[in-house]
C-alpha positions as a LaTeX table, in Angstrom:
\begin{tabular}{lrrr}
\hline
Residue & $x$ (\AA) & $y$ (\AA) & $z$ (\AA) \\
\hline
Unk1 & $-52.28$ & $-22.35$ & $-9.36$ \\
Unk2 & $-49.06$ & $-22.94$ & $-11.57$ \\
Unk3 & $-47.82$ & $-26.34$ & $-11.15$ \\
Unk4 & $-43.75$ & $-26.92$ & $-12.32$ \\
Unk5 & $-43.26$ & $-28.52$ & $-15.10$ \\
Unk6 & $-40.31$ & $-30.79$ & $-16.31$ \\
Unk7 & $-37.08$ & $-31.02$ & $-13.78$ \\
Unk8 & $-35.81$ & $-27.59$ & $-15.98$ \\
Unk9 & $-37.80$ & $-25.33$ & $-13.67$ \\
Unk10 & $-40.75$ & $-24.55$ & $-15.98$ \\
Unk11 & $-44.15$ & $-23.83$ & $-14.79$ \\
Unk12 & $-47.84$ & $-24.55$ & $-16.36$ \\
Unk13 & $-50.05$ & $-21.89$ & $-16.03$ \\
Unk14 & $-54.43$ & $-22.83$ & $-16.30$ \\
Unk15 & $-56.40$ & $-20.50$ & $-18.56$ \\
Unk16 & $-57.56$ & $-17.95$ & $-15.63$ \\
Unk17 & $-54.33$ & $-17.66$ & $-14.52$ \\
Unk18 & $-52.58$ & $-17.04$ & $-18.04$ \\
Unk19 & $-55.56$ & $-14.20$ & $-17.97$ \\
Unk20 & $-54.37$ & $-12.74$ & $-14.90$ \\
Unk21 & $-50.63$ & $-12.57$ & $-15.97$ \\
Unk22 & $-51.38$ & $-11.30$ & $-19.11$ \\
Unk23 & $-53.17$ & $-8.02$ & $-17.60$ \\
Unk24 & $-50.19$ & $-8.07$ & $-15.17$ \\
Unk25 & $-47.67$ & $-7.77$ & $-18.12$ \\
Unk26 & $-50.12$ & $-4.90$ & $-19.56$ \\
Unk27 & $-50.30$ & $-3.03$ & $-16.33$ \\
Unk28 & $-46.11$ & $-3.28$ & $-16.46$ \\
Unk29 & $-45.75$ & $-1.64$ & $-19.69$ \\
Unk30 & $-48.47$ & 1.13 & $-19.51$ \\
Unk31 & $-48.77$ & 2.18 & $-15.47$ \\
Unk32 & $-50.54$ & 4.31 & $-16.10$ \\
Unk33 & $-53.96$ & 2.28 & $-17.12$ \\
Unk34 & $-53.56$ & 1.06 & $-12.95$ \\
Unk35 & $-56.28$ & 3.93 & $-12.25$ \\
Unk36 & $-58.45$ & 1.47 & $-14.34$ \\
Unk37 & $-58.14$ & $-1.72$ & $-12.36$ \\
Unk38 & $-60.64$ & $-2.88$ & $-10.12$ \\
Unk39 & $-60.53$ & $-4.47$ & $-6.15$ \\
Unk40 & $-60.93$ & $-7.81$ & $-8.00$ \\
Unk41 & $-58.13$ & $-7.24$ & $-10.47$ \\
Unk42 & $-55.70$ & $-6.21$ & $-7.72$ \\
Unk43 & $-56.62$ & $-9.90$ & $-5.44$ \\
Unk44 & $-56.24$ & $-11.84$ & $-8.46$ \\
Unk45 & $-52.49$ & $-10.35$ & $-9.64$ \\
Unk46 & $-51.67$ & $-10.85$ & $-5.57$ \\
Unk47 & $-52.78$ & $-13.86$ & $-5.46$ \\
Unk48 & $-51.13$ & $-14.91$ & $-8.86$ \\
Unk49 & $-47.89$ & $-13.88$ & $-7.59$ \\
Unk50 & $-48.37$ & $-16.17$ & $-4.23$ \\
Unk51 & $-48.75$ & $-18.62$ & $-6.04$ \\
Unk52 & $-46.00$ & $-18.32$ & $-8.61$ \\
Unk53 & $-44.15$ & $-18.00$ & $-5.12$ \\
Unk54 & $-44.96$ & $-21.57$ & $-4.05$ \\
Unk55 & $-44.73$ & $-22.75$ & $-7.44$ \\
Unk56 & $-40.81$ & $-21.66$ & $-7.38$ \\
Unk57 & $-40.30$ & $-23.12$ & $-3.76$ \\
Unk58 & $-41.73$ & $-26.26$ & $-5.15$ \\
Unk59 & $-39.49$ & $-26.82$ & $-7.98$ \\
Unk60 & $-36.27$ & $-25.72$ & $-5.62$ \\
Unk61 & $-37.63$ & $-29.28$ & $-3.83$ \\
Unk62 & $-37.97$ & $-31.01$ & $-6.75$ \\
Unk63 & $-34.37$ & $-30.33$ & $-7.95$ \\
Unk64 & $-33.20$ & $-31.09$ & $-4.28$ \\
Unk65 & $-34.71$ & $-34.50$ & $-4.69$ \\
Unk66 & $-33.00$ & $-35.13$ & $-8.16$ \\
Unk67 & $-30.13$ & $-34.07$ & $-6.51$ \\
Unk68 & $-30.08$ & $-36.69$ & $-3.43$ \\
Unk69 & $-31.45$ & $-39.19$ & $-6.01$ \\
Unk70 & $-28.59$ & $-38.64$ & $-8.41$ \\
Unk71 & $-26.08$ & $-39.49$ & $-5.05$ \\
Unk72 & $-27.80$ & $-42.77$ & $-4.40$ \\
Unk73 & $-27.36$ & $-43.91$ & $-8.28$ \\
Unk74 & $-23.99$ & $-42.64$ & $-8.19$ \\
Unk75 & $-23.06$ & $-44.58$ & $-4.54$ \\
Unk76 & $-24.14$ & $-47.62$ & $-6.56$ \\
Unk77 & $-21.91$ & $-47.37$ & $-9.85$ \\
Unk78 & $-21.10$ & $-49.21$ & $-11.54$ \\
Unk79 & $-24.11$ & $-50.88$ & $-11.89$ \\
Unk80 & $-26.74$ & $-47.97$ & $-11.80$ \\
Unk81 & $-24.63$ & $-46.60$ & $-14.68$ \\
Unk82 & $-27.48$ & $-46.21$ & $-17.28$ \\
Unk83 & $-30.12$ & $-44.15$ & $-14.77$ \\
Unk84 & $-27.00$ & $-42.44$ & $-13.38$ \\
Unk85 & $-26.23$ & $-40.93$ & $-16.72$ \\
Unk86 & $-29.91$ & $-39.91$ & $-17.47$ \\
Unk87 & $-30.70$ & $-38.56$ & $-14.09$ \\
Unk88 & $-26.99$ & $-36.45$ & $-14.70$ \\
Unk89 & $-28.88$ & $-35.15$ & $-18.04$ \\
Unk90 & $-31.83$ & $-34.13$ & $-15.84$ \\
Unk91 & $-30.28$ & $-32.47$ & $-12.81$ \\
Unk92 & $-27.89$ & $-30.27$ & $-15.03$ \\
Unk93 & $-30.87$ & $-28.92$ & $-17.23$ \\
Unk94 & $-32.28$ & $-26.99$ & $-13.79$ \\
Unk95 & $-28.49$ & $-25.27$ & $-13.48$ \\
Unk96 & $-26.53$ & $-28.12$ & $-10.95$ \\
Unk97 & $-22.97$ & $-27.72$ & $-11.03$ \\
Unk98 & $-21.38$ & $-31.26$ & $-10.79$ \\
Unk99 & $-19.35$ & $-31.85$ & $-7.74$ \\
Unk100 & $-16.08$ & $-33.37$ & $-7.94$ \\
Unk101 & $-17.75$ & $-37.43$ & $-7.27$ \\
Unk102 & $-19.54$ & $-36.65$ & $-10.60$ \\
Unk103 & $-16.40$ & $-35.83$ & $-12.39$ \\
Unk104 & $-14.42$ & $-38.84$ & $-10.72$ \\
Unk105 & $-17.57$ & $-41.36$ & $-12.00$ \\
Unk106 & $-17.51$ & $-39.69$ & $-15.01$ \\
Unk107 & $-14.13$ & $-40.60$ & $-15.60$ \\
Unk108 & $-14.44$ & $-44.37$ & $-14.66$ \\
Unk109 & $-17.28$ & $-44.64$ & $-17.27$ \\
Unk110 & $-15.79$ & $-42.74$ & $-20.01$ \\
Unk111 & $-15.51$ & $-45.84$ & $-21.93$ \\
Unk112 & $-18.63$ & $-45.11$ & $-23.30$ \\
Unk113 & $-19.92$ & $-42.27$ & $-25.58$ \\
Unk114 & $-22.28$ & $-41.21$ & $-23.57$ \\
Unk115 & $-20.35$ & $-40.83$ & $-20.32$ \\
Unk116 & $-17.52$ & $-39.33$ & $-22.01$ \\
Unk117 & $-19.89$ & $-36.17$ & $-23.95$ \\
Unk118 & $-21.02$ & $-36.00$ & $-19.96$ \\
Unk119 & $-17.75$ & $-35.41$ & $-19.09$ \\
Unk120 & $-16.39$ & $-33.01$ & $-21.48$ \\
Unk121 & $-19.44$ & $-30.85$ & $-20.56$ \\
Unk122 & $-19.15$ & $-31.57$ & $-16.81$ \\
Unk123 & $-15.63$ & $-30.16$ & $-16.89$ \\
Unk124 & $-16.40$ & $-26.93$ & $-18.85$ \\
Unk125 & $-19.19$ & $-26.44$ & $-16.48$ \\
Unk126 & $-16.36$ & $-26.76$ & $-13.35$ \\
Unk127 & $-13.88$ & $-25.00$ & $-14.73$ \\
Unk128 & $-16.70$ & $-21.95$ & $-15.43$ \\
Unk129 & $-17.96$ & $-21.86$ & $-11.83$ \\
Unk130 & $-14.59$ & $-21.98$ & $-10.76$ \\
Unk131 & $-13.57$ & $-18.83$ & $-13.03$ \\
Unk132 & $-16.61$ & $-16.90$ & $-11.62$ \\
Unk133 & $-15.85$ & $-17.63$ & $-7.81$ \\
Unk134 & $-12.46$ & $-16.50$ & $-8.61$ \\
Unk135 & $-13.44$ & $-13.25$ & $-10.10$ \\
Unk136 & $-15.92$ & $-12.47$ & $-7.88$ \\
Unk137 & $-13.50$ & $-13.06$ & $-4.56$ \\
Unk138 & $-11.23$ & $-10.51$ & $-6.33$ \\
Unk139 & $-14.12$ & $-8.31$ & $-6.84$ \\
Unk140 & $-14.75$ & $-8.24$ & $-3.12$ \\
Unk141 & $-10.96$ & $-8.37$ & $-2.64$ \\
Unk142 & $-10.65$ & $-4.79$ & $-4.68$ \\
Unk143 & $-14.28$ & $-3.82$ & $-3.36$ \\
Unk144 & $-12.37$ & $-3.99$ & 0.24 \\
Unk145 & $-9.25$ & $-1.98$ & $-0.49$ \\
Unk146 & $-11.05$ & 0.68 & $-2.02$ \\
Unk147 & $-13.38$ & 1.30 & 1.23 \\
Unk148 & $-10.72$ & 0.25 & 4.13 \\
Unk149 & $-9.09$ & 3.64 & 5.02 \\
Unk150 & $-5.69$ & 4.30 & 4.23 \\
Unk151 & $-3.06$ & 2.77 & 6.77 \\
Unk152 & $-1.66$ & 5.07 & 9.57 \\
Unk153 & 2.06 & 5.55 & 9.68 \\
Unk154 & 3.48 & 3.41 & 12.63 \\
Unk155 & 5.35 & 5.56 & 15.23 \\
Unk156 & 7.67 & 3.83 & 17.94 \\
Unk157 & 6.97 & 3.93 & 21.13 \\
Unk158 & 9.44 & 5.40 & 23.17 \\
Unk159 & 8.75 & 8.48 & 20.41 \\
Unk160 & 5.37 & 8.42 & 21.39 \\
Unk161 & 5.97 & 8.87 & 25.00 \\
Unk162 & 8.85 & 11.33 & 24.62 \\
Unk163 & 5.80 & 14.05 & 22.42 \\
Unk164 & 3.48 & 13.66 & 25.03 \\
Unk165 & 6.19 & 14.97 & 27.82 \\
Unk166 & 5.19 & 18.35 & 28.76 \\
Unk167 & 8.02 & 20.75 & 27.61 \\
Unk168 & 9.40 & 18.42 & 25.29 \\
Unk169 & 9.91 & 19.14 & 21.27 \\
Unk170 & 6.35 & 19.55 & 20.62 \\
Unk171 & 6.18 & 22.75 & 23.11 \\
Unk172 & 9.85 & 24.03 & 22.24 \\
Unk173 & 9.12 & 23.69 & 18.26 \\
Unk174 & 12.49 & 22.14 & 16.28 \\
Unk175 & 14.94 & 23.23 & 18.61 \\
Unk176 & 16.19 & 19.82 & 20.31 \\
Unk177 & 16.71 & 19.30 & 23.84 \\
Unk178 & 19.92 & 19.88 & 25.68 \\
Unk179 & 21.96 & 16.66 & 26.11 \\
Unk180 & 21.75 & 15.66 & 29.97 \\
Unk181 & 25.96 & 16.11 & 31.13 \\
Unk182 & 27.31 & 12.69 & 31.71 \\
Unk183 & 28.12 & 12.00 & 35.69 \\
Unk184 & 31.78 & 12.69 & 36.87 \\
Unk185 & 34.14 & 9.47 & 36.93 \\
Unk186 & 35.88 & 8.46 & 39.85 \\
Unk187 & 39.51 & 8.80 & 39.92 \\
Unk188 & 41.07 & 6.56 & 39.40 \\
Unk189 & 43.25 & 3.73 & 42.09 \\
Unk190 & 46.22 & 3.07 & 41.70 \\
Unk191 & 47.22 & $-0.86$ & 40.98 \\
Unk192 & 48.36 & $-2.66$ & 44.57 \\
Unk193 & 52.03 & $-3.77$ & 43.87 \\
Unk194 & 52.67 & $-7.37$ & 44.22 \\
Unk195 & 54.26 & $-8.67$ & 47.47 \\
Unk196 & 57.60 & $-9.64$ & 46.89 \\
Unk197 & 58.11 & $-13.46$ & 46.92 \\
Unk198 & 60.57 & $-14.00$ & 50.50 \\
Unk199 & 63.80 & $-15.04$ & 50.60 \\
Unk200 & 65.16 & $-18.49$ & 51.91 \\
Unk201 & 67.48 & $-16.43$ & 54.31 \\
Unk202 & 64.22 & $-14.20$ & 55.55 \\
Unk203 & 62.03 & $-17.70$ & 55.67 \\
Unk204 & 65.13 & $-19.70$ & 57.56 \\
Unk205 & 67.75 & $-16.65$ & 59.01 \\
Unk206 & 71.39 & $-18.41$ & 60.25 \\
Unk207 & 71.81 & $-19.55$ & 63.79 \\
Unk208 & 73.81 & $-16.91$ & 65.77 \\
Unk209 & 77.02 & $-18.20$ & 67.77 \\
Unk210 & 76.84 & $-17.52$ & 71.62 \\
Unk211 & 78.41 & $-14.65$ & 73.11 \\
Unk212 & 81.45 & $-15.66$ & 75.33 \\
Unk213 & 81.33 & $-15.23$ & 78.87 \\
Unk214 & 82.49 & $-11.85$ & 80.81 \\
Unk215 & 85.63 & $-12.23$ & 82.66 \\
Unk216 & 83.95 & $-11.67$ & 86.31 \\
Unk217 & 81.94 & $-14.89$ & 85.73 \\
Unk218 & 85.32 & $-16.92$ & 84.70 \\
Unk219 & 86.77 & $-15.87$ & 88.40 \\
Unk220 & 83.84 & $-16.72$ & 90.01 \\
Unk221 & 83.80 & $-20.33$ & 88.35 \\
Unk222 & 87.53 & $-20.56$ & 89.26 \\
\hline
\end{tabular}
């Protein structure tokens, strides 16, 4: 079985096994010699690619335990400086991006040579993977407006209901409807005149003298 080799994501192959691959590559470049292979010849080049299988799932844990290795040296800076900048060396050889607590250790040890090489090639490798997400979410961006379907024209409402009215425009063609006749107005009432403002003589009319009395009453009294 192929074991990895290094922290760069390399594998070692044994003798049988470099056998097996090699009549594999063969097979790939002339298919049609695969008349010619045995039962036995098949097994091995499905077993070969099992285990070239586990061999890749095994270095994927390997660089995930550089990775949570390189967190613990870096949580302990400034101190772990030295095995912080080799195990940096290490983890970026098997394609880690460094994550923005690199860069800001990075730039607190810069004071050295070595730290500040690190850095200049920790940047270029940010700003590149930050290039490529760009690009590829306006890929997907364009990728979208070429397959959503083209946008429907927006109609109002009351225009909507007013087509779907039996006899309306759409039966009668372009010829528009007649114009309902506004209702008849009320006459119009005259203004009420004012009430005239009375008089003092009307509110408070003169006292009247008393009639004199008729002459057959003066007789009587005399």
């Amino acid at each position: 079985m192929p074991t990895p080799y290094g922290s760069r994501g390399g594998m070692a192959f044994g003798a049988p096994e470099l056998r097996v691959l090699r009549r594999a590559l063969a097979l790939a470049l002339h298919p049609s010699t695969a008349h010619a292979l045995d039962d036995q010849a098949v097994q091995d080049c499905v077993r070969l690619a099992d285990d070239i299988d586990e061999t890749v799932r095994e270095g994927a844990r390997l660089r995930a335990f550089l990775v949570a290795d390189l967190a613990r040296y870096r949580a302990a800076l400034p101190g772990t400086a030295a095995g912080y900048l080799e195990l940096l060396e290490d983890v970026l050889a098997t394609g880690y991006r460094p994550a923005p607590d690199d860069l800001a250790a990075l730039r607190a040890l810069r004071g050295t040579p070595r730290a500040a090489a690190l850095l200049a090639r920790c940047e270029g490798l940010a700003e590149r993977a930050l290039r490529a997400r760009l690009a590829a979410a306006g890929e997907a961006r364009a990728a979208d407006s070429r397959t959503a379907p083209p946008p429907r024209p927006l109609v109002p409402q009351s225009r909507t209901r007013l087509l779907a009215l039996p006899g309306g425009r759409a039966a009668d063609g372009d010829k528009p409807a007649p114009r309902p006749n506004p209702p008849a107005e009320p006459p119009a009432t005259p203004p009420a005149r004012p009430r005239p403002v009375p008089t003092p003589a009307e509110v408070f009319p003169p006292k009247r003298p008393a009639p004199p009395p008729a002459p057959s009453q003066r007789l009587a009294a005399g």
